[in-house]
N, C-alpha and C positions, 0 to 999 in steps of 0.2 A: 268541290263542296256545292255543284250545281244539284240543284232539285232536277228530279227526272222524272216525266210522266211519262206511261207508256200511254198510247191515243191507239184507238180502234184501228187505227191503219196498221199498226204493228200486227195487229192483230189477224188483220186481213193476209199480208206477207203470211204469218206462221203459217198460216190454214191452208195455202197454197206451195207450201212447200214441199217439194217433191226430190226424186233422187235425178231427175235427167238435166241434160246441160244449159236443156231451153229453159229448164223454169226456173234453173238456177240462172240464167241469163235475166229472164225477166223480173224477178225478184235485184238482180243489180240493176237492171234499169228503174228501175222502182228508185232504187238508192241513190242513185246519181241524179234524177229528179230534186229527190227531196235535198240533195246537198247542193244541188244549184242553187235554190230555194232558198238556202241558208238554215236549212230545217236540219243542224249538224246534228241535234242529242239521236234524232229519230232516224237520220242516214247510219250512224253510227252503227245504232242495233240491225240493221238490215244489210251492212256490207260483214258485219263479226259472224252472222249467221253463213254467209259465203263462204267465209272463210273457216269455220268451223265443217264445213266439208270440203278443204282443199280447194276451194273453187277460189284461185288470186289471179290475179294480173297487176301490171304495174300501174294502172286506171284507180283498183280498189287500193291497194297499198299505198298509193299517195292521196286518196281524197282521207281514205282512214287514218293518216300522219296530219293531214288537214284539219280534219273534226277536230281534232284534239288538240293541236297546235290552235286553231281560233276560239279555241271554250278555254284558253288555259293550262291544260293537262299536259306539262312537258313529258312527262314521265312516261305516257304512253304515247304521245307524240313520237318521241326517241323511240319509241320500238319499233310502230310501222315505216317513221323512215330508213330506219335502217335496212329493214329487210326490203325496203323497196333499190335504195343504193345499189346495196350489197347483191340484190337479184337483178335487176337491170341498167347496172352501170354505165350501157348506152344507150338510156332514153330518160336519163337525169337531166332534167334542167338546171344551171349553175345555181338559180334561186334554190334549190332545194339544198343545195350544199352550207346557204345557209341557215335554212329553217332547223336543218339538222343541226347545225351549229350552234343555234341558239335554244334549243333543246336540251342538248347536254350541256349546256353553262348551269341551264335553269335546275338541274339532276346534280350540279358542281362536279361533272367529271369536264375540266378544263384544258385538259388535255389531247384530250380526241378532237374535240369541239375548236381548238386552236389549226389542228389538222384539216380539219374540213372549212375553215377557214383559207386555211394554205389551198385549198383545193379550188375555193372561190378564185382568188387572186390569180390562180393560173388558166381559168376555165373564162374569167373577164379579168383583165389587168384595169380595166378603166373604173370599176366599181369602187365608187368612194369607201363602202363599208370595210373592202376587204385593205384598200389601200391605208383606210385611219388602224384596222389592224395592224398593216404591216409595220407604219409607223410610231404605235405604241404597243408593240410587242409586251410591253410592263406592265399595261393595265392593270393586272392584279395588283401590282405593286404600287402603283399610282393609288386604287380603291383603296390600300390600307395605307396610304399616307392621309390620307382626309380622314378614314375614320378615328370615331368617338368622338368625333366635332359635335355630336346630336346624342338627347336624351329623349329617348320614344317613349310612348304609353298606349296602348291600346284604349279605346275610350269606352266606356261603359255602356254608351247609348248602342253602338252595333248590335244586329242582330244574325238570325241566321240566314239574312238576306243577302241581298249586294249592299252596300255604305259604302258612298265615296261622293269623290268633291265639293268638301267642307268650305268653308268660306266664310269672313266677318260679315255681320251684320249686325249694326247697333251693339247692344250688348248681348247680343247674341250669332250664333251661326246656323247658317242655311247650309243643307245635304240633300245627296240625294240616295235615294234607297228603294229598293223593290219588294218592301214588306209588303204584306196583304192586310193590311188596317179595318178591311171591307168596309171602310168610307169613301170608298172610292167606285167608281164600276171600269175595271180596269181589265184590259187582256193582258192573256199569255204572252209573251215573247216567243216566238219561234227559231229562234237563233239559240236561247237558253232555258229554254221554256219556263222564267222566272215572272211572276209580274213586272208591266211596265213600271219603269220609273219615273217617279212624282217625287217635288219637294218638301220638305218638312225643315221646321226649325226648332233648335233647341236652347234652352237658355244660360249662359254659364255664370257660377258661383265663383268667384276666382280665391277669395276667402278660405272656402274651403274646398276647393277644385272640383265640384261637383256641377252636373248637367242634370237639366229637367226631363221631364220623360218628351221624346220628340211628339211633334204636332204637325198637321199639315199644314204648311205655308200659307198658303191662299186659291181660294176658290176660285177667283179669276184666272187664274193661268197655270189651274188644272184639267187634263183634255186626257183623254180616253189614249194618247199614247207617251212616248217617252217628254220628260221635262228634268234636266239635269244640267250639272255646271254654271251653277250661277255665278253673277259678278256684279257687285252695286259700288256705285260711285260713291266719294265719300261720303258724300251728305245723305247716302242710305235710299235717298229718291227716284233712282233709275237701277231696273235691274235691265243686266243682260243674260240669256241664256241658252241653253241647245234643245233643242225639240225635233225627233225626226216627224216626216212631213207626211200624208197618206197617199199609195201607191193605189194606180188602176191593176195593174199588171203583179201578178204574184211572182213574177218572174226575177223582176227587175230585184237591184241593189236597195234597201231601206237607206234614207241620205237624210242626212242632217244639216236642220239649219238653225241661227243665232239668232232668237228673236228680240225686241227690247220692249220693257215696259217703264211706265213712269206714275209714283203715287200718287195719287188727287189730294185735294187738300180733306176729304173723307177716311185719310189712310188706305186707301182701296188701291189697288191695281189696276190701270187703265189695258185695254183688249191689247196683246200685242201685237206689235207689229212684224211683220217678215221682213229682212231687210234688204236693203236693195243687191248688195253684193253677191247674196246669196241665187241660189239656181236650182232646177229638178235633177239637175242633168251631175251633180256633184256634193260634196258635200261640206258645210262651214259649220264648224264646233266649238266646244270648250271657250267661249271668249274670258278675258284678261284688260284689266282697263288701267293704263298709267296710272301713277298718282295727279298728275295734272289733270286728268279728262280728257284731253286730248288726243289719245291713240288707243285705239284698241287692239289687240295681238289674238290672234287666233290662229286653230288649226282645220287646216282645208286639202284635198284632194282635186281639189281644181285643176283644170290644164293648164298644162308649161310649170308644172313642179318638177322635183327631183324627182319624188318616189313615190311610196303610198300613202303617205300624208306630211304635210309640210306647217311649216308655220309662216304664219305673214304678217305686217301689220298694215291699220290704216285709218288716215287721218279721222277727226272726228270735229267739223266746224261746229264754227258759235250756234247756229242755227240749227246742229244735229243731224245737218245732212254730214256723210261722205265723199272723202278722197277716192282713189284707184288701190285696189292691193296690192300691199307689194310684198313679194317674198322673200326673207332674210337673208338669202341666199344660201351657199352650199359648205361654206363654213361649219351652219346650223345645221341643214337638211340634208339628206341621205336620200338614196333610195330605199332607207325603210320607210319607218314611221317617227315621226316628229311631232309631239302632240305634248294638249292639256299646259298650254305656256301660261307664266305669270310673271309678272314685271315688278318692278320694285324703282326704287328711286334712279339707281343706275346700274342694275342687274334685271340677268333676266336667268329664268330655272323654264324647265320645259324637260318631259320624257323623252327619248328616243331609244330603238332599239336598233338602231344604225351606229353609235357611237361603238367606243369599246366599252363594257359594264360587264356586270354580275351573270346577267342571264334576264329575259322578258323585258319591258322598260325598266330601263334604269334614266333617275334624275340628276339631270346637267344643271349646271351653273356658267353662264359667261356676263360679263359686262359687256353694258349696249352703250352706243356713240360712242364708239371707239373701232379706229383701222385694225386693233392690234386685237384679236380675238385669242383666247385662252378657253376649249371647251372642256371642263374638268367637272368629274364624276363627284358627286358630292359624298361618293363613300359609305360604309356602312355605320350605323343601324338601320338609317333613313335607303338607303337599297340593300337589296336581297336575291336572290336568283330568282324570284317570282316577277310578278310585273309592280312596279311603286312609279307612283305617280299623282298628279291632283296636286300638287305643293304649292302653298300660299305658306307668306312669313310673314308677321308684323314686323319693318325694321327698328321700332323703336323699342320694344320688349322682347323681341329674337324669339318670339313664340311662333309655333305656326300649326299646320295640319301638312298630312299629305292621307295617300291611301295604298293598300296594299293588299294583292291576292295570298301571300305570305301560309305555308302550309299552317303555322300555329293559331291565324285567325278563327271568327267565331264567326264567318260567313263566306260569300262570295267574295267579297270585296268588305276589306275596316277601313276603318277610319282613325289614323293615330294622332296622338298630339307630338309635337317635336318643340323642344326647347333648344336654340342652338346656344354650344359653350365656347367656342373659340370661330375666329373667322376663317371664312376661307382659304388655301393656301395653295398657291399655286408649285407643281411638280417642275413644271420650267421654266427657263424665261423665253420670251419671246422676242422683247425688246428692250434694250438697255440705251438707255437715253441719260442727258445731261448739261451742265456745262461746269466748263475749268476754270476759277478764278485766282486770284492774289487775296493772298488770306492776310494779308494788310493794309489794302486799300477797296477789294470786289471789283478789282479792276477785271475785266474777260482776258483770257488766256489764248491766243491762238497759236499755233504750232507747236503743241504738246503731245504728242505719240501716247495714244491710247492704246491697251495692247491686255486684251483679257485671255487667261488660261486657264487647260482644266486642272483636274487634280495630279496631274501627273507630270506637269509642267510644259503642257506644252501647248504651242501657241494657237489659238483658235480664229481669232480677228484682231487686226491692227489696223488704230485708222487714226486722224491728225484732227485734231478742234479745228475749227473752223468756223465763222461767221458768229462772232462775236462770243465766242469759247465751247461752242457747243460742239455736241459729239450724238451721232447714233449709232447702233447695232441693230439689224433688224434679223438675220439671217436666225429662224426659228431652230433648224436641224441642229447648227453648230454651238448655240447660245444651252441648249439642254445639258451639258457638261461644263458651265461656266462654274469658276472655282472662285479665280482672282484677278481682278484689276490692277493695273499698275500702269501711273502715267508718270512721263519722263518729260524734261524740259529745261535745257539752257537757264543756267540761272536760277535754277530751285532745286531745293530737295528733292528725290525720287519719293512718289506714292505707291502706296500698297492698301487693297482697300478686301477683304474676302467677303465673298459672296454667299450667306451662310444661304443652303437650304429652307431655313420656315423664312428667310425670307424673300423667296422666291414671285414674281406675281407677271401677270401680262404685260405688265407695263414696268420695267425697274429703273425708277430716275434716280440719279444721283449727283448733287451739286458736288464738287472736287474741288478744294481750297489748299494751294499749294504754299507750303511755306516758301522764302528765299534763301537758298545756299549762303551760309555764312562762311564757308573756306572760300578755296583760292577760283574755283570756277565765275565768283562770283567778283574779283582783282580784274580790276583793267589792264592790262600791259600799256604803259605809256612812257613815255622818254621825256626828263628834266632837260630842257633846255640848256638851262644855265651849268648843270652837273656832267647832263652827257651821259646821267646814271636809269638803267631802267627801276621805272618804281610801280608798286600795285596802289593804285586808287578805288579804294572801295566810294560806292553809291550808294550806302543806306547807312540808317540809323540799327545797331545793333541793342534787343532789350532784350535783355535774358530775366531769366525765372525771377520770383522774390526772394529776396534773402532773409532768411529769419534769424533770429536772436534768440537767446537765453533769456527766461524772465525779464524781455523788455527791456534791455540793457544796450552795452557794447559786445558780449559776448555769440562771436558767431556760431551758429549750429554745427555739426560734422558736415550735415547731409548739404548745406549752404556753403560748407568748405566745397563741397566737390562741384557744385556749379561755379566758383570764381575760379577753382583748379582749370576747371576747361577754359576759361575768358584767358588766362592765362597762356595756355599752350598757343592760344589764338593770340595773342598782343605777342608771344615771343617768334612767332612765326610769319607773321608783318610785323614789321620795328614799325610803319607809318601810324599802325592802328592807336588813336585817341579814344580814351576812354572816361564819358561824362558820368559822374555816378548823383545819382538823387534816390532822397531816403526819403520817407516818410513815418508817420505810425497811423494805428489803426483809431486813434484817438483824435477827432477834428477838433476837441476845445483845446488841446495842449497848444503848448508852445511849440515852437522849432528846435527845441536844443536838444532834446533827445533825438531827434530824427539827423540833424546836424551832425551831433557824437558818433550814433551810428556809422553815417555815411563817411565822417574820419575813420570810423575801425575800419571799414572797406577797404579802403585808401592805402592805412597801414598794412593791412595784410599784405594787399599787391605789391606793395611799397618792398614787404619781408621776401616777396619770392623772386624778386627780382627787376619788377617791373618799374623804371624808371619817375621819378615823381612827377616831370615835365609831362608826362604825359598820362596823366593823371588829374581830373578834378573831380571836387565832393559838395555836396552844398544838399542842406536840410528845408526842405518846404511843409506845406503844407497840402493834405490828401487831396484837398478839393485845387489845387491850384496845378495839379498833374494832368496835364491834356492826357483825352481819354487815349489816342494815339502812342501814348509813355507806359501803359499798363496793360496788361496781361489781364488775360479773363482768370480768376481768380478757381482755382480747382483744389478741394481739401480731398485729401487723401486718409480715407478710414485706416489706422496703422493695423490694419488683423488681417496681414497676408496666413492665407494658407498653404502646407505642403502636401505635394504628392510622395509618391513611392515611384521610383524609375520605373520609368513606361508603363504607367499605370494612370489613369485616368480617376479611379474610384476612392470615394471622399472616405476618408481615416477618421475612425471615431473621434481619434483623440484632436481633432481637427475639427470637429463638430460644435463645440463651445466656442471657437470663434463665429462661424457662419449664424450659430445661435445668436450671438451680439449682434450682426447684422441685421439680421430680421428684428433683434430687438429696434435698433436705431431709425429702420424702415415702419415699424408699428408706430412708433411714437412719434414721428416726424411725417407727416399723411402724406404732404404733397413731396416729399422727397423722392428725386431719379438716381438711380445709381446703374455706373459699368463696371461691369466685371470684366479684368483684364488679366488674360491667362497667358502663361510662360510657360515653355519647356528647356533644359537645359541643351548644350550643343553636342551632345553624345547623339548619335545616327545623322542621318542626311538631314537637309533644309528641310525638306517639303514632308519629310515622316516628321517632323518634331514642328512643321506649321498643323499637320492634322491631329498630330496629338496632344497641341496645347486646343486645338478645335474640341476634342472630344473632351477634355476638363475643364476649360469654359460652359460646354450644355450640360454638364453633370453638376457643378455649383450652380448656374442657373437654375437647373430643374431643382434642385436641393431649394434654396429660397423659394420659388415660385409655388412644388407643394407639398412640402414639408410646411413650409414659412406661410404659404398662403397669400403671399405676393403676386400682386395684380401683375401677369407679364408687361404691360404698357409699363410698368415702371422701373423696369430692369432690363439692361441687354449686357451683351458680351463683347469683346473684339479679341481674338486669338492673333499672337505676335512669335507662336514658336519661339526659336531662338535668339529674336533680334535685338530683344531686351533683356538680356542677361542684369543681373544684379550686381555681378563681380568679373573679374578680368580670366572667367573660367572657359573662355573659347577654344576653339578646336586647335587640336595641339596642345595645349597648357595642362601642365600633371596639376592636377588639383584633388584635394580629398573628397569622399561622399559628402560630405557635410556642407562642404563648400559648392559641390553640385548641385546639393537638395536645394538650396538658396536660391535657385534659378526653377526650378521646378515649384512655381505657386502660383496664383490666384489674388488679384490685388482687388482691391473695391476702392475705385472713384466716383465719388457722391459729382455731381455735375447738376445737380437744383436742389 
């Protein structure tokens, strides 16, 4: 969508055109001048004429894959490289294997362009780009796990110019644009032959989402050549920006530098300055400023980078002088291009076309101060196979801008608005960190076997707590296939904890609070002196769940029969086991005597199934007189289990009316959290019937969240397959459908 003038030179070329080899020779030298030059629109038309009489070589077929590859034009990028491959496959440079490659992404044939990737990797094995290929061969799949995180708009203000690199200011934002206002006395650009760029601002209505008609910024720190990317601190009082610099030599690279300005108390702009970092000899862009002030991030081609442009940051003292640059290293940077970065509180976003993405720049996301980097494509709408880039976000109204060469735009370069609707999500993990406690006193756990697997069962990493119950996983390759944890330990219960996908992140901590084995692992073997008899001595105080009543009475529930059912299997299976029972009610002004009664019905039951009365006491307190160590965190259970259909995950209308009471219960109650806890019954293997209580956990999920319109912070899931059957319907045991369907549900525990 570049504007194209033809200039008398062109003109000069036709008129000298002729049929012999020489003048077709000189007419390419002509051409490869003016593409030194950076003069591409104009080489363009003088190597097509070449070529429009047979006259190639692999010189003209690559600077013409050139032209067009740095104006933008993948489309026809892709055609002269090809024919330049394809016709002198021994005087290709590996780089061009991947200019071609990033061609066809940009064209979305992903296929070839994967290929010629392969091609990189074998031609250089040590090339970061082709190596972050080789290791996320899924990229596409990664790109559509983020997207529809983002809701874009083309903004009204673009025109049929270039627009980009939006940016807050005040209540408004600063861009930059190569309209021709003729307010200005501005040149050509010879690189696109568009007008220089100058800033202008616009003012936004948020009311009614509407923008003022743009305006030039300010007269002070507009100059006869490019002025773009700006960045002002918050107080609005200092901008930062890029301006390239005037050359003697028409020869030479156009090189950009950061200059800064600072307002008077006139509101004016003071002269800017050039800054000390900067040089003739390279080039310092796009600057990006913390929210503290204190660092500034930019993109530079400086020596001792990786590639063709890198990003760096660097300090910024009290006095406004300058630290040393430093480059973020290679994590971030490539031997592409790494540019137009912006920083946020503890994120940073920045373009490269070295990552894996769409096609052109595509916009990254990693979190900064931190060992554990995560570089993830922030997916589409916000990328496209064209180049997107310039991203700034508000973090506190998730608004932002970015910019995009996008074929549907209304110029060179738009400028979109982005609303982001969910956060970021990381495809892997990187690092699983933590520690293992005693989930009855937070005591640290050490010598617990940590041991995470993928979905398949099979073992990935095992490693033991250690230094006061902590635990890490760092190994990136093997942690990408992480399913489930499970940690083991003398004396406790065995944990099982699954690793859902969305919640995947760079960093995945997890505190692990192990219950105490209440069977026989948890029995001393020790020998009665006096008897000569071996006895089990148990070490803890055993509390099991509450036991509820009938209408506040003595009458025990079913569901409270089967918890003393168990206490029971447990006292007949140690005769030593004593059992202290305390009752309370839910009522602090009463008396003790109902709570007293109660705690006799207890008594009497055990008393009915066998359990000896010596070993047995009852006694009625009072709520508050129960050390908080005697009570259980209190968990109400919504009674609206739902069913599936055998191996079926997808929610049954007639199932619908319950989930509908939920979201009622969640409307009405604001600050309410609930878990949804999904089952499947024991029909197939363990690990089919853990992933397909998985997939009807995220199907009720998504059912509330948007159907219901529930905020996901206030809902999650935990999938338990098989292990939580409802009834004694486990493998092996003939049991009817009906008695199986009972095990096939979905329960909801309120948990605030």
């Amino acid at each position: 969508m570049n504007k194209v003038i033809y200039t008398p030179l062109i003109i000069f070329i036709t008129s000298l055109w002729g049929g012999s080899g020489i003048a077709q020779q000189r007419i390419v030298n002509i051409a490869n001048k003016m593409f030194d030059q950076h003069k591409y629109v104009s080489a363009q038309e003088a190597y097509l004429k070449a070529v429009e009489r047979q006259y190639k070589n692999a010189e003209i077929l690559k600077n013409l894959g050139d032209s067009y590859y740095l104006n933008g034009q993948p489309e026809n990028a892709a055609k002269w490289y090809k024919e330049f491959i394809e016709s002198y496959a021994d005087q290709v440079e590996p780089e061009y294997f991947f200019k071609y490659a990033q061609s066809l992404k940009s064209i979305q044939d992903y296929n070839s362009a994967d290929n010629y990737m392969d091609q990189l990797l074998l031609s250089r094995p040590e090339d970061q780009r082709a190596n972050l290929f080789d290791k996320k061969r899924d990229y596409l799949e990664r790109v559509e796990y983020q997207s529809g995180r983002y809701q874009i708009d083309n903004l009204a203000i673009n025109s049929s110019f270039t627009d980009f690199g939006a940016t807050y200011y005040e209540d408004a934002i600063v861009f930059s644009s190569s309209r021709d206002t003729l307010l200005f006395n501005k040149r050509v650009h010879k690189w696109t032959e568009e007008s220089f760029l100058e800033l202008y601002l616009t003012k936004y209505d948020p009311e009614n989402n509407l923008y003022s008609d743009p305006k030039p910024f300010s007269k002070e720190l507009s100059t006869r050549f490019h002025e773009s990317t700006p960045a002002f601190t918050n107080n609005g009082s200092t901008i930062y920006f890029t301006r390239n610099h005037d050359i003697a030599n028409k020869n030479e690279m156009i090189r950009l530098k950061i200059y800064r300005s600072y307002k008077n108390d006139n509101g004016e702009w003071t002269i800017p300055e050039d800054l000390p970092f900067n040089d003739n000899t390279y080039s310092t862009s796009h600057p990006s400023i913390s929210p503290d002030g204190q660092t500034l991030y930019f993109s530079s081609d400086m020596p001792g980078g990786y590639g063709m442009s890198d990003i760096y940051s660097i300090a910024i003292n009290n006095d406004g002088s300058f630290g040393m640059p430093i480059n973020l290293g290679n994590q971030i940077n490539t031997e592409g291009k790494e540019t137009f970065p912006f920083v946020t509180q503890d994120e940073l976003y920045f373009s490269s076309d070295g990552h894996p993405g769409l096609g052109g720049l595509d916009i990254f996301v990693t979190k900064i101060n931190t060992p554990f980097l995560d570089i993830i494509n922030v997916g589409r709408p916000v990328n496209s196979p064209q180049d997107d880039f310039s991203f700034v976000l508000n973090a506190q109204t998730e608004k932002g801008y970015f910019s995009s060469n996008r074929s549907d735009g209304k110029g060179g370069d738009d400028i979109y608005s982005v609303l982001q609707l969910k956060p970021i999500r990381s495809f892997d993990l990187t690092t699983v960190l933590g520690t293992i406690i005693d989930n009855d006193n937070d005591e640290a756990l050490n010598d617990a076997t940590i041991t995470i697997y993928d979905n398949e069962n099979n073992v990935i990493q095992e490693k033991v707590s250690v230094d006061n119950g902590n635990y890490i996983f760092s190994d990136n390759e093997k942690l990408k296939d992480a399913y489930l944890i499970t940690v083991n330990k003398t004396g406790y219960k065995p944990y099982e904890h699954i690793i859902y996908k969305e919640e995947f992140a760079d960093v995945y901590e997890k505190l692990i609070k192990l219950e105490k084995n209440y069977d026989k692992d948890l029995a001393l073997d020790k020998v009665n002196k006096s008897s000569n008899e071996l006895e089990n001595v148990f070490n803890f105080e055993l509390i099991i769940d509450p036991i509820h009543f009938q209408n506040d009475l003595t009458n025990i529930s079913k569901k409270s029969k089967d918890k003393l059912d168990e206490l029971i299997l447990l006292m007949k299976k140690y005769p030593k086991v004593y059992t202290d029972i305390k009752s309370y009610t839910y009522d602090n002004n009463s008396d003790n005597v109902i709570a007293q009664n109660q705690a006799e019905a207890i008594k009497l039951y055990l008393i009915d199934k066998g359990i000896p009365e010596y070993r047995l006491s009852a006694k009625g307190v009072s709520k508050n007189t129960i050390k908080p160590e005697e009570r259980l965190k209190l968990m109400m259970v919504v009674p609206l289990p739902i069913h599936f259909n055998f191996n079926s995950e997808e929610i049954r209308p007639e199932v619908e009316t319950g989930l509908t009471k939920v979201i009622e219960l969640m409307n009405t109650y604001q600050s309410m959290k609930m878990e949804v806890h999904s089952h499947a019954d024991s029909r197939s293997s363990y690990w089919y019937n853990k992933q397909l209580s998985v997939k009807r956990m995220r199907a009720t999920l998504n059912y509330i969240t948007e159907k219901g319109r529930i905020n996901w912070r206030r809902i999650r899931g935990r999938a338990y397959g098989e292990r939580r059957l409802f009834n004694d319907c486990g493998d092996g045991v003939p049991c009817s459908e009906e008695e199986h369907q009972k095990n096939r549900r979905s329960e909801f525990i309120i948990v605030k």
